[in-house]
C-alpha positions as CSV (number, residue, x, y, z in Angstrom):
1,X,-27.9,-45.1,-90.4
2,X,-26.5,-47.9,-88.3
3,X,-27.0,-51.4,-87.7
4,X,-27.6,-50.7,-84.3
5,X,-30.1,-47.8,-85.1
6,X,-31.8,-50.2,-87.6
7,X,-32.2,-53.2,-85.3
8,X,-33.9,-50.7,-82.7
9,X,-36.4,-49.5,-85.0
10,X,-36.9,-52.8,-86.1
11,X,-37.4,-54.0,-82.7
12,X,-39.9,-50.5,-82.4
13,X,-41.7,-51.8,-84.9
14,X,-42.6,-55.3,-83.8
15,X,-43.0,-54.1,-80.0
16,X,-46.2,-51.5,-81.2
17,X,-47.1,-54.1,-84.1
18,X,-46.9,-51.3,-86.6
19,X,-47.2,-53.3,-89.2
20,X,-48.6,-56.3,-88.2
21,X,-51.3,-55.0,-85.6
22,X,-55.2,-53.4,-86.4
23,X,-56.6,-54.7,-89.5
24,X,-53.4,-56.6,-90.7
25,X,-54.1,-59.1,-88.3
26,X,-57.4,-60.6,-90.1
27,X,-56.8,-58.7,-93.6
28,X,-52.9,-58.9,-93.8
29,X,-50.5,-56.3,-94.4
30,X,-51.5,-53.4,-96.2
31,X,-54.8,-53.4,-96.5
32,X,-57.0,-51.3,-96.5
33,X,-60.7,-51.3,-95.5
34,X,-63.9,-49.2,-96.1
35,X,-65.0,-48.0,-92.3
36,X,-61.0,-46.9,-92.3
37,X,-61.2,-45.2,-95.7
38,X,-65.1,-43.5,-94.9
39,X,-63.1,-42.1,-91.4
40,X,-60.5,-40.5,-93.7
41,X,-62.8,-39.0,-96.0
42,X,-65.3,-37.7,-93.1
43,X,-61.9,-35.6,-91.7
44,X,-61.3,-34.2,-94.9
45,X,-64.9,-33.3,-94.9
46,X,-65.4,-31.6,-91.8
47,X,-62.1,-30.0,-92.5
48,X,-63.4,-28.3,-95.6
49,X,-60.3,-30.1,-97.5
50,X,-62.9,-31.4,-99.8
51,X,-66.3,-30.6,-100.8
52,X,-68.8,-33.4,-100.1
53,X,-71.0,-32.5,-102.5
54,X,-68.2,-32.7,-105.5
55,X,-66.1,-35.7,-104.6
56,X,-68.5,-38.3,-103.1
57,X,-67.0,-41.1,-101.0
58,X,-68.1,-43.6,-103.1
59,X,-65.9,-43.0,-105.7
60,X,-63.1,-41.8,-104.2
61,X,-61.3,-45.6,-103.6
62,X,-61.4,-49.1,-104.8
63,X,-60.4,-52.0,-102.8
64,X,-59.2,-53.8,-106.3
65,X,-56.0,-54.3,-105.7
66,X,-55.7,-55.2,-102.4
67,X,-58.6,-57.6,-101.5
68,X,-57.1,-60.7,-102.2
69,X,-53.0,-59.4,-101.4
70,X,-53.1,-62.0,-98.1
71,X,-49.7,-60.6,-97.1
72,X,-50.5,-62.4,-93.3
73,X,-47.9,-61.3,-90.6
């Protein structure tokens, strides 16, 4: 890949705040939050990828290691 094709995704990246936008804005980059997490698990669900009744939400995820990252764009 190019330097030219490299600056444009770059430039992509910043122009649909892909990295910076949604919940990176208050929580910084990467995290990761519970309503986003329980909307994961609910397509799974209704996709029959998982069974509700054998992996429940509750302890599918912990927020340990990235509550206090504070990676702010």
């Amino acid at each position: 890949m190019g330097a030219e094709q490299i600056a444009f995704g770059i430039a992509q990246m910043k122009q649909y705040q892909l990295v910076t936008g949604g919940d990176a804005k208050s929580g910084g980059i990467g995290i990761i939050t519970e309503p986003r997490l329980k909307k994961t698990w609910d397509m799974l669900v209704k996709n029959k990828l998982i069974d509700a009744s054998k992996v429940p939400f509750e302890q599918t995820y912990t927020l340990e290691m990235v509550k206090d990252a504070g990676v702010m764009p």
